[in-house]
Structure formats: C-alpha cells, structure tokens
RODO-2510 file (C-alpha; in nm, 4 decimals, decimal comma):
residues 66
     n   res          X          Y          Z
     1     x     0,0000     0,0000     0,0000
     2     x     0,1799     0,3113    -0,1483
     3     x     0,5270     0,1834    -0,0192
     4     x     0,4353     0,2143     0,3574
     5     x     0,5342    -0,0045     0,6333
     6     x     0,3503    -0,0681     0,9609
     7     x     0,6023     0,1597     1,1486
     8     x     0,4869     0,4724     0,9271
     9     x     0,0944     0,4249     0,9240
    10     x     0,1284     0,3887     1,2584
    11     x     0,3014     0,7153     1,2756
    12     x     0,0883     0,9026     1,0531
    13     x    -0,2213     0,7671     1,2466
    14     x    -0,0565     0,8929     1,5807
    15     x    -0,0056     1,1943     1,3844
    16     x    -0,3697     1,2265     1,2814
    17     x    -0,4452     1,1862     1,6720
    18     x    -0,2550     1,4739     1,7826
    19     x    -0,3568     1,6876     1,5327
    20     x    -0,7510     1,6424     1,5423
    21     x    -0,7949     1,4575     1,8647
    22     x    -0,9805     1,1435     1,8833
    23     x    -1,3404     1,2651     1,8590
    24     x    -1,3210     1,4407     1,5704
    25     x    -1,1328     1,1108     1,4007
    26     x    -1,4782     1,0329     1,2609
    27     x    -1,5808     1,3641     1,1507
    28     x    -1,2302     1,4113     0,9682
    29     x    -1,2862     1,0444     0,7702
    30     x    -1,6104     1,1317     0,6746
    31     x    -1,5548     1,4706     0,5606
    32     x    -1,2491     1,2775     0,3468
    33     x    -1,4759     1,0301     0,1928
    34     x    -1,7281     1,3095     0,1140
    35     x    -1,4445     1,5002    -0,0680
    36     x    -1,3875     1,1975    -0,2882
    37     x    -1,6937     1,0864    -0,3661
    38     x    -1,7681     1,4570    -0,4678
    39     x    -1,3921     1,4768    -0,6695
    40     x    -1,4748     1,1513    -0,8491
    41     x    -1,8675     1,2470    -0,9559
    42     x    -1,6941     1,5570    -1,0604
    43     x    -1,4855     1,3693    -1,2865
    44     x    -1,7581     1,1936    -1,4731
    45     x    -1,9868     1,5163    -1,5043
    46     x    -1,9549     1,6790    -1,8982
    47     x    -1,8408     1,9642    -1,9271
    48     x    -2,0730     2,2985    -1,8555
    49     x    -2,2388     2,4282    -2,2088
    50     x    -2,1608     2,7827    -2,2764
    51     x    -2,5052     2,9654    -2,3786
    52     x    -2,3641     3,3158    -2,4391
    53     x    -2,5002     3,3867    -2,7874
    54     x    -2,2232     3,4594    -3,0382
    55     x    -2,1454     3,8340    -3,1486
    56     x    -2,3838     3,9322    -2,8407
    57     x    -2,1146     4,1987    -2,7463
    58     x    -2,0674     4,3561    -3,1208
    59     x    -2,4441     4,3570    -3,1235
    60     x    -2,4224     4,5690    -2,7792
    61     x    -2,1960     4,7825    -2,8835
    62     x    -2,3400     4,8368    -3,1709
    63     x    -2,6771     4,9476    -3,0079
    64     x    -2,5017     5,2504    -2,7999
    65     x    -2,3333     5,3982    -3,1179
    66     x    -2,6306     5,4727    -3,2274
***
C-alpha cells in the first residue's frame, strides 16, 4: 500500500491523533470520503455548455453607437 510499512501508518495515524484529537477522528474520515466521492462524480460530469449567444457583445456595442 503506497510503499508504507507498519512503522509509518502507525506514525501518521498517531499523527492524525494529535492533530484532530480522537473525537473528531470520525468527523475528519467522513468529511475525506465526502471530498472523494464529490472529486470523483466531478470527474464523470460533462463539461458545462456555454449559452452566451455569439457576437452578443458587437451587437451591444453596436446598439449605444447609435
């Protein structure tokens, strides 16, 4: 698993202790697996459709020459 040893996950998990305590543990994997599922959907989604109409801004400027 990525290269890591049991000495280092168990020093990155003692990390994660310290650093968020062991209450919010829960809260902090959650919020994690939340943040991937939305990365991944985000992924999959197409890509947003532009529905500026074309030339609108000649048109505009057109308009207030006048």
């Amino acid at each position: 698993m990525f290269g890591l040893g049991f000495g280092e996950l168990m020093v990155v998990l003692l990390t994660v202790v310290v650093v968020f305590g062991a209450g919010r543990l829960g809260d902090v994997g959650g919020d994690l697996g939340r943040a991937i599922r939305n990365f991944r959907k985000a992924l999959n989604e197409p890509e947003a459709i532009d529905v500026t109409p074309k030339g609108g801004e000649a048109k505009k400027e057109e308009g207030e020459k006048k």
